[in-house]
ZAGU-55435 format. One record per atom (N, C-alpha, C): residue number from 1; residue in three letters; chain; x, z negated, y. Coordinates in nm, 2 decimals. Last residue first. Layout:
! ZAGU-55435
@i = NUM aa = ALA ch = A u = X w = Z v = Y
...
//
This chain:
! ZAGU-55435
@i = 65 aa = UNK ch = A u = -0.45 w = 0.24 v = 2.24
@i = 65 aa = UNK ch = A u = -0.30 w = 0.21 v = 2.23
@i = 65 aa = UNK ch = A u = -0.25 w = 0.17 v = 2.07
@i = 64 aa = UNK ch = A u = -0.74 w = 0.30 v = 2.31
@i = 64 aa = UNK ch = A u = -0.63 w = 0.37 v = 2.25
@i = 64 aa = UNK ch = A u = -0.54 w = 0.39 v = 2.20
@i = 63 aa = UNK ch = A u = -0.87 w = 0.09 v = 2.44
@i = 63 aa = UNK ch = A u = -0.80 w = 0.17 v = 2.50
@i = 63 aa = UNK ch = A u = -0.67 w = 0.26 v = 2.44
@i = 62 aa = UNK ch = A u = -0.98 w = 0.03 v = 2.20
@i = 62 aa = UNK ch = A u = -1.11 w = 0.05 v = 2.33
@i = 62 aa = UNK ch = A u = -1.00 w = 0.18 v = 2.41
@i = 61 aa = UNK ch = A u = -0.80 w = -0.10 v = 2.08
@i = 61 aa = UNK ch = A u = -0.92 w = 0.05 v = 2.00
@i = 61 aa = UNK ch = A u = -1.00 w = 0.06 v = 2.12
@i = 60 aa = UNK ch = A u = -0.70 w = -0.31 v = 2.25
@i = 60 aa = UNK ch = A u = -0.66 w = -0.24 v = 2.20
@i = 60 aa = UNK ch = A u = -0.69 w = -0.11 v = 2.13
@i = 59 aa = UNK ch = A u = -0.96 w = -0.45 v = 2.23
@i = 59 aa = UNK ch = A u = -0.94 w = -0.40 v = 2.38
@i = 59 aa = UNK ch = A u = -0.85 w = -0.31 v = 2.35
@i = 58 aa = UNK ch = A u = -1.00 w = -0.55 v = 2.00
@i = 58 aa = UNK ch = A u = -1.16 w = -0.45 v = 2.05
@i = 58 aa = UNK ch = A u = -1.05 w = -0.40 v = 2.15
@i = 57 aa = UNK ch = A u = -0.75 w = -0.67 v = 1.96
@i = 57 aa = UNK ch = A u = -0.77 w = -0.55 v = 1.87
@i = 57 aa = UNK ch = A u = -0.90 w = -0.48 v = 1.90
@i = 56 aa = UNK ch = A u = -0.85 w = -0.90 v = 2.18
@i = 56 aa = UNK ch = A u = -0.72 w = -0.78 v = 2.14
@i = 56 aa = UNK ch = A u = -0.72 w = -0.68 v = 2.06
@i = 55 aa = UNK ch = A u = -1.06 w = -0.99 v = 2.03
@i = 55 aa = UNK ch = A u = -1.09 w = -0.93 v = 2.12
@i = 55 aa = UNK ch = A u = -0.93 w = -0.84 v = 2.15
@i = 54 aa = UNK ch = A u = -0.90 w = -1.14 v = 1.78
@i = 54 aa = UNK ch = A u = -1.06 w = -0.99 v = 1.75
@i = 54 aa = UNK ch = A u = -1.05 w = -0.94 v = 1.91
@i = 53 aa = UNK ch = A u = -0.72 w = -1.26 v = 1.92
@i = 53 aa = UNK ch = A u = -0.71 w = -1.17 v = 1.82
@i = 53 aa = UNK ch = A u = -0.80 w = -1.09 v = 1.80
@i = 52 aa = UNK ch = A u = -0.98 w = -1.51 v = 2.01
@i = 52 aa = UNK ch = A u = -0.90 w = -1.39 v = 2.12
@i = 52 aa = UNK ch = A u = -0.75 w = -1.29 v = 2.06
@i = 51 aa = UNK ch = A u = -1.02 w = -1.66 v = 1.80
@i = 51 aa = UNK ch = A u = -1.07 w = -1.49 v = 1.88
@i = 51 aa = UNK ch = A u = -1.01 w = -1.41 v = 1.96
@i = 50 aa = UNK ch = A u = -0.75 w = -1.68 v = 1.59
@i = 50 aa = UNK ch = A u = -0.80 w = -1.72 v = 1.74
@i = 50 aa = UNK ch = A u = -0.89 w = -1.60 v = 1.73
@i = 49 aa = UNK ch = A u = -0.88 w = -1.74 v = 1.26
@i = 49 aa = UNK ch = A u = -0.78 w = -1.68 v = 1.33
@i = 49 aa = UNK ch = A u = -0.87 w = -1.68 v = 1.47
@i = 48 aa = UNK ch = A u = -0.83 w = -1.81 v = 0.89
@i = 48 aa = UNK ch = A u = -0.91 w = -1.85 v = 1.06
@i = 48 aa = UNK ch = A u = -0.81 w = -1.83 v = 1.14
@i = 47 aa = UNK ch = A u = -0.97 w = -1.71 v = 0.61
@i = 47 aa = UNK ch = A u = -0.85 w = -1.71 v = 0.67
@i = 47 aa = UNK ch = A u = -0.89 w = -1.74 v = 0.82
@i = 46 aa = UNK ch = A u = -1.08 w = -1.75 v = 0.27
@i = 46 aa = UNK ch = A u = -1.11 w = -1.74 v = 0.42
@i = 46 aa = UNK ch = A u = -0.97 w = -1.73 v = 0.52
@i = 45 aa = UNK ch = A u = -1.12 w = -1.56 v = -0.03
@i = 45 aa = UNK ch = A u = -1.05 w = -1.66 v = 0.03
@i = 45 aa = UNK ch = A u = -1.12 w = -1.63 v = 0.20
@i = 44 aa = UNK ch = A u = -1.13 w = -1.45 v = -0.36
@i = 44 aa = UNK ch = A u = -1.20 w = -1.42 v = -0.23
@i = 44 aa = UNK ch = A u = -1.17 w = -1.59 v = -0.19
@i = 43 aa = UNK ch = A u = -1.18 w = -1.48 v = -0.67
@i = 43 aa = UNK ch = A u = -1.10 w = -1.39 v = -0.62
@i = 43 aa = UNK ch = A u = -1.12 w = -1.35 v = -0.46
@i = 42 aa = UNK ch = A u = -1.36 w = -1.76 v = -0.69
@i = 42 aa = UNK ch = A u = -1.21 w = -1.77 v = -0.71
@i = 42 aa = UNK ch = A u = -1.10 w = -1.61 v = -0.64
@i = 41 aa = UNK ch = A u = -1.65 w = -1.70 v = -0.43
@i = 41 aa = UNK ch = A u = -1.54 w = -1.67 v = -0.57
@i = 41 aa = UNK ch = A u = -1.40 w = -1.74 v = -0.58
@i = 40 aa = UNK ch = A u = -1.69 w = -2.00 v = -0.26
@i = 40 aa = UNK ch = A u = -1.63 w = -1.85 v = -0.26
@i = 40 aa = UNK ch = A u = -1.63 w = -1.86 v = -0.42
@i = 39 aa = UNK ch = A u = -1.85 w = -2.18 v = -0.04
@i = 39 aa = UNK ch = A u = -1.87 w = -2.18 v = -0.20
@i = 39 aa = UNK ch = A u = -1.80 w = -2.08 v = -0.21
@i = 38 aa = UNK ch = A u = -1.76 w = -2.39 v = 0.24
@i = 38 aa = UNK ch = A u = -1.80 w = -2.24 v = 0.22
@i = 38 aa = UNK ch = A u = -1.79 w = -2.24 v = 0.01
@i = 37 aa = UNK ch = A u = -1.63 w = -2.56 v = 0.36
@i = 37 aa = UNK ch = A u = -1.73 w = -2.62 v = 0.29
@i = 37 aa = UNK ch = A u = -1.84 w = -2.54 v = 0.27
@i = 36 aa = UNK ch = A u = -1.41 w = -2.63 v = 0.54
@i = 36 aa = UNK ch = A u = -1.51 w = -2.49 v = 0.55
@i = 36 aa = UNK ch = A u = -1.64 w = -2.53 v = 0.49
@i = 35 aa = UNK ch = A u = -1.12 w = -2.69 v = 0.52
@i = 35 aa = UNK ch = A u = -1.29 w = -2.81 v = 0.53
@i = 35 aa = UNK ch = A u = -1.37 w = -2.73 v = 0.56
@i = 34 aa = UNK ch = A u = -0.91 w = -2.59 v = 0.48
@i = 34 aa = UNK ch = A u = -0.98 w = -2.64 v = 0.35
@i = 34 aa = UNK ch = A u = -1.13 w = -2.70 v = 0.39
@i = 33 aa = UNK ch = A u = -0.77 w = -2.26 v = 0.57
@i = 33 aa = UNK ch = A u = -0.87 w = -2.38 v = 0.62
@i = 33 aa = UNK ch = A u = -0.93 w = -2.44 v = 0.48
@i = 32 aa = UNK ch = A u = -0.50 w = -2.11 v = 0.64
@i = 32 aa = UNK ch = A u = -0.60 w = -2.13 v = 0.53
@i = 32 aa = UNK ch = A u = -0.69 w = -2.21 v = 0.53
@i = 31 aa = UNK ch = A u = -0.42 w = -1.93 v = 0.95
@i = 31 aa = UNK ch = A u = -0.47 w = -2.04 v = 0.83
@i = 31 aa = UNK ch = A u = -0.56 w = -2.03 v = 0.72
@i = 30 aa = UNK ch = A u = -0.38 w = -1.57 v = 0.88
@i = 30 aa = UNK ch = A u = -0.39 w = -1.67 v = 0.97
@i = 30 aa = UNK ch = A u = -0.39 w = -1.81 v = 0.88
@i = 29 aa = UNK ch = A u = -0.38 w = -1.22 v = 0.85
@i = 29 aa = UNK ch = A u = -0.29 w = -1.31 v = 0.84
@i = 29 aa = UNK ch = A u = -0.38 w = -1.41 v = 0.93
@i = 28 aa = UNK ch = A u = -0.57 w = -0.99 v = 0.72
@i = 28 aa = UNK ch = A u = -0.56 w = -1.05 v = 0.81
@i = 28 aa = UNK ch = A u = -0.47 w = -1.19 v = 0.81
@i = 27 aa = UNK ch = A u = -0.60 w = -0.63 v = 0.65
@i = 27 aa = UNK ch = A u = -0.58 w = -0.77 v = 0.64
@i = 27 aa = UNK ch = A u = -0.56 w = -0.85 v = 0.71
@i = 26 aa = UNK ch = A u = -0.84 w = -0.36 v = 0.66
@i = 26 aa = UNK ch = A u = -0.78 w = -0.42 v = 0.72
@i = 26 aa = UNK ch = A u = -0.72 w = -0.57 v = 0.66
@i = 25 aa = UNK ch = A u = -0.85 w = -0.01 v = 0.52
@i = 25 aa = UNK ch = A u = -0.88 w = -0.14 v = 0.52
@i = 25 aa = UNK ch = A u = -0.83 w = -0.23 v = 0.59
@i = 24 aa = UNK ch = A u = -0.77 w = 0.23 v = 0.47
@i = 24 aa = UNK ch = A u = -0.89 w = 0.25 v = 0.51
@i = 24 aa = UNK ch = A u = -0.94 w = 0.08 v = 0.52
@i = 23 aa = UNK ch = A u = -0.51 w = 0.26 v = 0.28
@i = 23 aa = UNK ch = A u = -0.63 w = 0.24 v = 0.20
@i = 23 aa = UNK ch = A u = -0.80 w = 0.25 v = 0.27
@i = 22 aa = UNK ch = A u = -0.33 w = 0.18 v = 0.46
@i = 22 aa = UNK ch = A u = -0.34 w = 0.34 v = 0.42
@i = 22 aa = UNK ch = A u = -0.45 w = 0.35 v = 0.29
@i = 21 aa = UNK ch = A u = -0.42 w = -0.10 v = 0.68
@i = 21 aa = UNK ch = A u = -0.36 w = -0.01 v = 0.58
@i = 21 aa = UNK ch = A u = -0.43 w = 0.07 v = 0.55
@i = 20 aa = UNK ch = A u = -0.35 w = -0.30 v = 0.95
@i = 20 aa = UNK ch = A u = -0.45 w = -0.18 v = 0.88
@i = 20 aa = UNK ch = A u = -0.36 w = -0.15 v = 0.77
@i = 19 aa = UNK ch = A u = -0.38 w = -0.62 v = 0.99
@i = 19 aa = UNK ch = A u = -0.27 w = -0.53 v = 0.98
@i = 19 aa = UNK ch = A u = -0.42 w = -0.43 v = 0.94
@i = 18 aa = UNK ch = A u = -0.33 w = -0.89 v = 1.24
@i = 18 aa = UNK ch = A u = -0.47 w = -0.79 v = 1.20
@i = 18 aa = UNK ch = A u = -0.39 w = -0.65 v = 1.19
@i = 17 aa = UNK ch = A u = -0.20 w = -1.22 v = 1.23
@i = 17 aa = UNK ch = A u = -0.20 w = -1.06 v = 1.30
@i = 17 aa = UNK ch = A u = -0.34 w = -1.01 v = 1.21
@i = 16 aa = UNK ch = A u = -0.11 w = -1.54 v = 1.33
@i = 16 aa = UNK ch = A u = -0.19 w = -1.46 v = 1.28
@i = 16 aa = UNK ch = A u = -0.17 w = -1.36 v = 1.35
@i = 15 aa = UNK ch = A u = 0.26 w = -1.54 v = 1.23
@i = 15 aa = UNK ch = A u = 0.11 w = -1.57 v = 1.32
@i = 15 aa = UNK ch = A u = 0.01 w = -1.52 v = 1.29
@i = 14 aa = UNK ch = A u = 0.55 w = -1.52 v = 1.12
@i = 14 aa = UNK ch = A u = 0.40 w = -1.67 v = 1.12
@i = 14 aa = UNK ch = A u = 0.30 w = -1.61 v = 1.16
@i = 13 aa = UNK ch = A u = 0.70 w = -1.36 v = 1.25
@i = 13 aa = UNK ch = A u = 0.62 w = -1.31 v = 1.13
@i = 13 aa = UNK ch = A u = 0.50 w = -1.38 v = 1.04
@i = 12 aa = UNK ch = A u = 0.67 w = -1.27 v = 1.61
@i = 12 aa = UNK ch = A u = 0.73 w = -1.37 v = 1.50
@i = 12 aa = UNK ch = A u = 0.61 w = -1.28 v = 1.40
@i = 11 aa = UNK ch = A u = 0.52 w = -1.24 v = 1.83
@i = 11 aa = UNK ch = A u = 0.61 w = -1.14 v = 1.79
@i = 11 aa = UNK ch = A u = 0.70 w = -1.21 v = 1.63
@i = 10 aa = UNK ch = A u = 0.19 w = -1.29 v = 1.83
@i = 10 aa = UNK ch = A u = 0.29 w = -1.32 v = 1.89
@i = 10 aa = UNK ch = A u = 0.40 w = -1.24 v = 1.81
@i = 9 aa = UNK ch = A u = -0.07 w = -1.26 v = 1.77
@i = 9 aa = UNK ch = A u = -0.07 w = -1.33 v = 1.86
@i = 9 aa = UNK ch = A u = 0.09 w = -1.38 v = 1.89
@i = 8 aa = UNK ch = A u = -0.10 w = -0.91 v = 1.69
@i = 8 aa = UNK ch = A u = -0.04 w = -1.00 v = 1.64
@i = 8 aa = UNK ch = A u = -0.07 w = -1.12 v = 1.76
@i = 7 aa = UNK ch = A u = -0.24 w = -0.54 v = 1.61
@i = 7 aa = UNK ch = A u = -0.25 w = -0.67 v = 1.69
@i = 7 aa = UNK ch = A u = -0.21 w = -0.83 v = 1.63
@i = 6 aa = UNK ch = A u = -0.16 w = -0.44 v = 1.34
@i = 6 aa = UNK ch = A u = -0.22 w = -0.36 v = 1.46
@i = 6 aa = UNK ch = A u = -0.25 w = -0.44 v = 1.63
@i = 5 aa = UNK ch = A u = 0.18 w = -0.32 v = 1.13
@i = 5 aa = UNK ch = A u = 0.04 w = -0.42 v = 1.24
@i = 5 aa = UNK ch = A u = 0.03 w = -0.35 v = 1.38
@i = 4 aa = UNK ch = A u = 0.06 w = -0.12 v = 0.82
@i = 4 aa = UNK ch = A u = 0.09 w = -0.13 v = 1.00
@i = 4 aa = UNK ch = A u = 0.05 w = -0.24 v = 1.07
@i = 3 aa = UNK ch = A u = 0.09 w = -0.12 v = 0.50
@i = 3 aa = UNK ch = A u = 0.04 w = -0.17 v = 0.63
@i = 3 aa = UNK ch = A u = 0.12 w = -0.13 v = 0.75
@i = 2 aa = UNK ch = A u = 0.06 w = 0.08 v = 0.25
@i = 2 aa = UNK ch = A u = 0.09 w = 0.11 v = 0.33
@i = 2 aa = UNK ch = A u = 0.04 w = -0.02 v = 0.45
@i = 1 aa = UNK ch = A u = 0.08 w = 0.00 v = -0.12
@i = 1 aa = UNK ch = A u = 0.00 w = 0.00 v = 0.00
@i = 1 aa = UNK ch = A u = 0.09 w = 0.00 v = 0.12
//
């Protein structure tokens, strides 16, 4: 699989980012949160990331960069 990152909250390899890949998909780096108190499959996880990452990557696809 192919990723690109597409928006990061900082230039380090910690942070949360929002990568695309050559699959048509996106992943998402951030915490793993245990107190969610969400029921998941075993093969499916959460990951918590600032908003102001989603709005970087709306403003970033907004303006083409």
């Amino acid at each position: 699989m192919k990723v690109t990152k597409l928006v990061s909250t900082c230039d380090l390899k910690d942070c949360p980012t929002i990568y695309a890949t050559d699959r048509g998909t996106l992943l998402v780096q951030g915490e793993t949160p245990t107190d969610h108190g969400l029921q998941m499959p075993s093969h499916e996880t959460v990951v918590e990331i600032p908003a102001e990452l989603m709005l970087a990557l709306v403003r970033k696809s907004h303006h083409g960069a």
